[in-house]
Backbone as a chain_set.jsonl record, in Angstrom:
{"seq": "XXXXXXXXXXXXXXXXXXXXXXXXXXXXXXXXXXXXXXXXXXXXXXXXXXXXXXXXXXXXXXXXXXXXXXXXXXXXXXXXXXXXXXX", "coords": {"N": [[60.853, 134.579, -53.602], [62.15, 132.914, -56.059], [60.98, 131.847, -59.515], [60.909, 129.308, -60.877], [61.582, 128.894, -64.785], [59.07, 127.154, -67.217], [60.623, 125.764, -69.319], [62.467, 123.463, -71.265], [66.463, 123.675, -70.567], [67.863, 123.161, -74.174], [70.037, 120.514, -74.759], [72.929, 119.938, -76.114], [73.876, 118.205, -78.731], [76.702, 116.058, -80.147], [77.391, 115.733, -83.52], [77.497, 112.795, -85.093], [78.509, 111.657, -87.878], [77.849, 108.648, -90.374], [80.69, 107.489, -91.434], [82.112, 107.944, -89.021], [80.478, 106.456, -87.017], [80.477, 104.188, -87.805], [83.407, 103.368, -88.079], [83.895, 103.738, -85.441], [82.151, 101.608, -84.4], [83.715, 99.225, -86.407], [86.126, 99.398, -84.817], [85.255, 98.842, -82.099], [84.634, 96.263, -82.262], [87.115, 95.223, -82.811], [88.027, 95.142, -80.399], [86.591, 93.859, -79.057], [86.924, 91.093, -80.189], [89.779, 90.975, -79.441], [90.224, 91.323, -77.035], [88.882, 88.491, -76.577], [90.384, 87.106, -77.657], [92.581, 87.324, -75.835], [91.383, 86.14, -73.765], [91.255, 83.153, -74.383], [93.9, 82.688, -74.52], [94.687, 83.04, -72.628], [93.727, 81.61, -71.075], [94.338, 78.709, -72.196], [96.893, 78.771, -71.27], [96.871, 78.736, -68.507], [95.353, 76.385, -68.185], [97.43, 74.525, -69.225], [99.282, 74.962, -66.769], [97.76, 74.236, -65.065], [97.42, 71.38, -65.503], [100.11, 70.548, -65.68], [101.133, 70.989, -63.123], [99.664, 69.202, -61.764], [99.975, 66.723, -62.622], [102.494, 66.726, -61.613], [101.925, 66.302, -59.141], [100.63, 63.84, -58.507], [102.466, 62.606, -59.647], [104.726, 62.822, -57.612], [102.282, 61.625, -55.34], [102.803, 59.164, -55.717], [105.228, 58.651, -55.382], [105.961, 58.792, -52.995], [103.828, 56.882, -51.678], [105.147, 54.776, -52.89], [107.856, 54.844, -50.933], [106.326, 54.746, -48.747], [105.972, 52.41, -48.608], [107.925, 50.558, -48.401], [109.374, 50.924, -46.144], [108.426, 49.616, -42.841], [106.021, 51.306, -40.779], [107.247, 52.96, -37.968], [104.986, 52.652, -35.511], [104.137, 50.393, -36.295], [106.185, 48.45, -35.738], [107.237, 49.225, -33.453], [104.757, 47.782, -31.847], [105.145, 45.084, -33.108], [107.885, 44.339, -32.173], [107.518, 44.345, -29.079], [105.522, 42.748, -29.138], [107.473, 40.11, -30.011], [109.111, 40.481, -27.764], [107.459, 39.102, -25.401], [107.15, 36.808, -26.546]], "CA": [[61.171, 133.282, -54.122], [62.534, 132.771, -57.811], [60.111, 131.353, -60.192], [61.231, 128.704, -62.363], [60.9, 128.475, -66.565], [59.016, 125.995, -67.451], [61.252, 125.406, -70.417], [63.73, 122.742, -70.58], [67.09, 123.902, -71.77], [68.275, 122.129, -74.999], [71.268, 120.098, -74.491], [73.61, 120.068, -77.899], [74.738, 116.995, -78.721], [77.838, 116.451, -80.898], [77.0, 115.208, -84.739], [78.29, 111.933, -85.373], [78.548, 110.965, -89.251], [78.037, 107.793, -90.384], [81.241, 106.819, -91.104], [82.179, 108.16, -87.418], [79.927, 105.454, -86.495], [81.073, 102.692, -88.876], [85.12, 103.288, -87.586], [83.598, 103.144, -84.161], [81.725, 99.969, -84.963], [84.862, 98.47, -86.404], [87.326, 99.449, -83.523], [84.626, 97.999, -80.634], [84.145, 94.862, -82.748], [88.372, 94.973, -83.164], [88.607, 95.289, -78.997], [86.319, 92.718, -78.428], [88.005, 90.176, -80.755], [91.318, 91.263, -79.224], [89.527, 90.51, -75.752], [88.427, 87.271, -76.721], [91.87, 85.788, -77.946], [93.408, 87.615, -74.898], [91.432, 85.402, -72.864], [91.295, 82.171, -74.756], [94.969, 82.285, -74.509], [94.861, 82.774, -70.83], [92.799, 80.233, -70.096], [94.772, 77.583, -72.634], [98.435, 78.676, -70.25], [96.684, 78.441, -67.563], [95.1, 74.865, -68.134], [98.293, 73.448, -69.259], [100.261, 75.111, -66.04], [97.138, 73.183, -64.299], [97.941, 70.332, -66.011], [101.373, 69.939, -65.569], [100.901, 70.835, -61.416], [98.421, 68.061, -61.035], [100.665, 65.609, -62.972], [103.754, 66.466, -60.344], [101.267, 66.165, -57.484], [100.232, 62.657, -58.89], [104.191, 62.112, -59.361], [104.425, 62.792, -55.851], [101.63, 60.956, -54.236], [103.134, 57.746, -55.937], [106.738, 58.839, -54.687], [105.132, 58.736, -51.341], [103.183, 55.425, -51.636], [106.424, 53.643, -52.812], [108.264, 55.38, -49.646], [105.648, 54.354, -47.598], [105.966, 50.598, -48.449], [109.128, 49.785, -48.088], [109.535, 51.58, -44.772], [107.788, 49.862, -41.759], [106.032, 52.613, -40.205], [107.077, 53.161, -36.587], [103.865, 52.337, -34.699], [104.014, 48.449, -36.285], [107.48, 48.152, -35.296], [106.75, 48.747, -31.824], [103.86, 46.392, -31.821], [106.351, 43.705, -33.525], [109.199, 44.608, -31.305], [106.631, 43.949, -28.045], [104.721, 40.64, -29.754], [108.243, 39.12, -29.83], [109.662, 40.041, -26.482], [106.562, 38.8, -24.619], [106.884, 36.132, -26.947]], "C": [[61.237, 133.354, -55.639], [61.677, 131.705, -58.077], [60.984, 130.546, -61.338], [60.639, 128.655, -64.169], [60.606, 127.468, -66.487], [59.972, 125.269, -68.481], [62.176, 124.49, -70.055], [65.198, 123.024, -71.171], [67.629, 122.94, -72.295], [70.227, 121.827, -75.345], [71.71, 119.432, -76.262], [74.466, 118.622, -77.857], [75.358, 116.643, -79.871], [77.178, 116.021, -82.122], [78.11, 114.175, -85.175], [77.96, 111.882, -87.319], [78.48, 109.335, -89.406], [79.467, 107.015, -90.598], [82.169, 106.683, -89.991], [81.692, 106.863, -86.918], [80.548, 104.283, -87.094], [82.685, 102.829, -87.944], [84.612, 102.915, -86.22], [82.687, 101.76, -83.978], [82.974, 98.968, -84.966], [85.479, 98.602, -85.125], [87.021, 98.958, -81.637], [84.719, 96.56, -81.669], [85.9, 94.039, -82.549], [88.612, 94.856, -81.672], [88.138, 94.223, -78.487], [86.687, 91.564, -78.396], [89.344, 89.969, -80.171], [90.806, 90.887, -77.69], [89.38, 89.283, -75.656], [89.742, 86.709, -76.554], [92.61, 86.324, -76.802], [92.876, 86.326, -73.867], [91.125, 83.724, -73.16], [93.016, 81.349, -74.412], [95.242, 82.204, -72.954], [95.163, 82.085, -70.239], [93.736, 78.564, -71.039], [96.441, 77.787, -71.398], [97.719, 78.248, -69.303], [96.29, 77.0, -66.938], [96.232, 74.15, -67.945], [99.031, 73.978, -68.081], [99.176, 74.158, -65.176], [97.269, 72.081, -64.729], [99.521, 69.65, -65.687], [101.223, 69.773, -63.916], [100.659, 69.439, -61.316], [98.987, 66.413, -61.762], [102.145, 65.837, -62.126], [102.972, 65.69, -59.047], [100.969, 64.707, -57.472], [101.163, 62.21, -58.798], [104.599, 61.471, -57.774], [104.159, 62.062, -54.789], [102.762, 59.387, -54.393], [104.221, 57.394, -55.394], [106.47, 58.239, -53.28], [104.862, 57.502, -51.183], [104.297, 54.137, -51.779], [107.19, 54.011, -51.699], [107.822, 54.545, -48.698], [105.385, 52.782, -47.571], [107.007, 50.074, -48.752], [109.884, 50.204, -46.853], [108.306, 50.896, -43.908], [107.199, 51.003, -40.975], [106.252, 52.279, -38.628], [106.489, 52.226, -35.485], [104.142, 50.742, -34.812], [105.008, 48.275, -35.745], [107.491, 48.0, -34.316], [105.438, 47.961, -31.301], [104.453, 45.088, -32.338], [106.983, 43.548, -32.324], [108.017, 43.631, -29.917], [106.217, 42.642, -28.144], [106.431, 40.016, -29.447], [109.001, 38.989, -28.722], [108.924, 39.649, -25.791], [106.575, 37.459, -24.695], [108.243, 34.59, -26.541]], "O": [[60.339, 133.862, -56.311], [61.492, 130.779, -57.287], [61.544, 130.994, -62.338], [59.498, 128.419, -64.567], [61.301, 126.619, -65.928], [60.018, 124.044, -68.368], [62.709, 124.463, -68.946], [65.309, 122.636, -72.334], [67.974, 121.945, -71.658], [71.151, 122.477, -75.835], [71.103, 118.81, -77.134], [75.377, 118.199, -77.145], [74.658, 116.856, -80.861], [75.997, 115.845, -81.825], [79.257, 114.463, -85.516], [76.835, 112.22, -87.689], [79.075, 108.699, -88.537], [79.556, 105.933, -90.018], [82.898, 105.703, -89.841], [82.525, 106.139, -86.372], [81.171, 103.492, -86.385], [82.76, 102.051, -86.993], [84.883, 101.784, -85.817], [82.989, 100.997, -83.061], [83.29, 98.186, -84.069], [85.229, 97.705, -84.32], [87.713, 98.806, -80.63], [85.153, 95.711, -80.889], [86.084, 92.852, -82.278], [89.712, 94.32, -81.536], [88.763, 93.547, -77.67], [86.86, 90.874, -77.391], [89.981, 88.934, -80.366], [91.279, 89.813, -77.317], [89.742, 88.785, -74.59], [90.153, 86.031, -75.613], [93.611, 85.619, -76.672], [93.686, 85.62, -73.267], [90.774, 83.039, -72.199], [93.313, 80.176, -74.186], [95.915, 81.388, -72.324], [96.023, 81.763, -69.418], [93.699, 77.471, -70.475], [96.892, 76.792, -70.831], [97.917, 77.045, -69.136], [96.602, 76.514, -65.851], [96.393, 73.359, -67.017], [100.019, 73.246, -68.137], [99.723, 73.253, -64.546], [97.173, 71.43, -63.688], [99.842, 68.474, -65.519], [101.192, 68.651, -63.41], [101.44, 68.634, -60.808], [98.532, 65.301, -61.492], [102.883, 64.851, -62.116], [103.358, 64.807, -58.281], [101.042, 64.21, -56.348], [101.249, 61.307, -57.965], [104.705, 60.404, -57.17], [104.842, 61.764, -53.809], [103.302, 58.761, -53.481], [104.449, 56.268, -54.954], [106.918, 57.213, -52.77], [105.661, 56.862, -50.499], [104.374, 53.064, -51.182], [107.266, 52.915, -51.144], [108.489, 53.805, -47.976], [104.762, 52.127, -46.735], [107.014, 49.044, -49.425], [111.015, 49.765, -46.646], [107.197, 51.4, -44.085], [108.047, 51.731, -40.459], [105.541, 51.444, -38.07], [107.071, 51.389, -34.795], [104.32, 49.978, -33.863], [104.695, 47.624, -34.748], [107.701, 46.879, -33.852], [105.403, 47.614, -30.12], [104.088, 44.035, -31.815], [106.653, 42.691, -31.505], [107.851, 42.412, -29.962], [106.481, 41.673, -27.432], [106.474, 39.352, -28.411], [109.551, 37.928, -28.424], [109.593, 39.613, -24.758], [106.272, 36.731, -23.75], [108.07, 33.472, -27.025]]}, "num_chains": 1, "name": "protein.A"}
């Protein structure tokens, strides 16, 4: 059976510079910003395409409601119709 080193080996890790760090600073701070207004703008199209929808659908209902009252519906008609031949 092989005997392990206790040792641990030493893992090399690259040498950043500070202004390595600083450019990478800026260019996350520049992605996040650029994130942000990506989704500010999103969300403002997206409101006003919800906005406009929900003012057709409102259009709509009212289309409907005037439709639906100047048209007898059906059902009364044949309860009219009946009341006056009985009548």
């Amino acid at each position: 059976m092989a005997t392990r080193s206790s040792s641990v080996p030493s893992i090399e890790r690259p040498t950043v510079t500070s202004q390595e760090v600083s450019d990478m600073s800026v260019a996350l701070a520049n992605q996040v910003r650029l994130m942000k207004s990506m989704k500010s703008v999103y969300q403002a199209d997206q409101q006003a395409k919800l906005l406009n929808l929900q003012a057709d659908v409102e259009s709509l209902l009212l289309q409907l409601k005037s439709l639906k009252q100047q048209q007898p519906t059906p059902d009364l008609e044949l309860v009219v119709g009946y009341d006056k031949e009985n009548n």
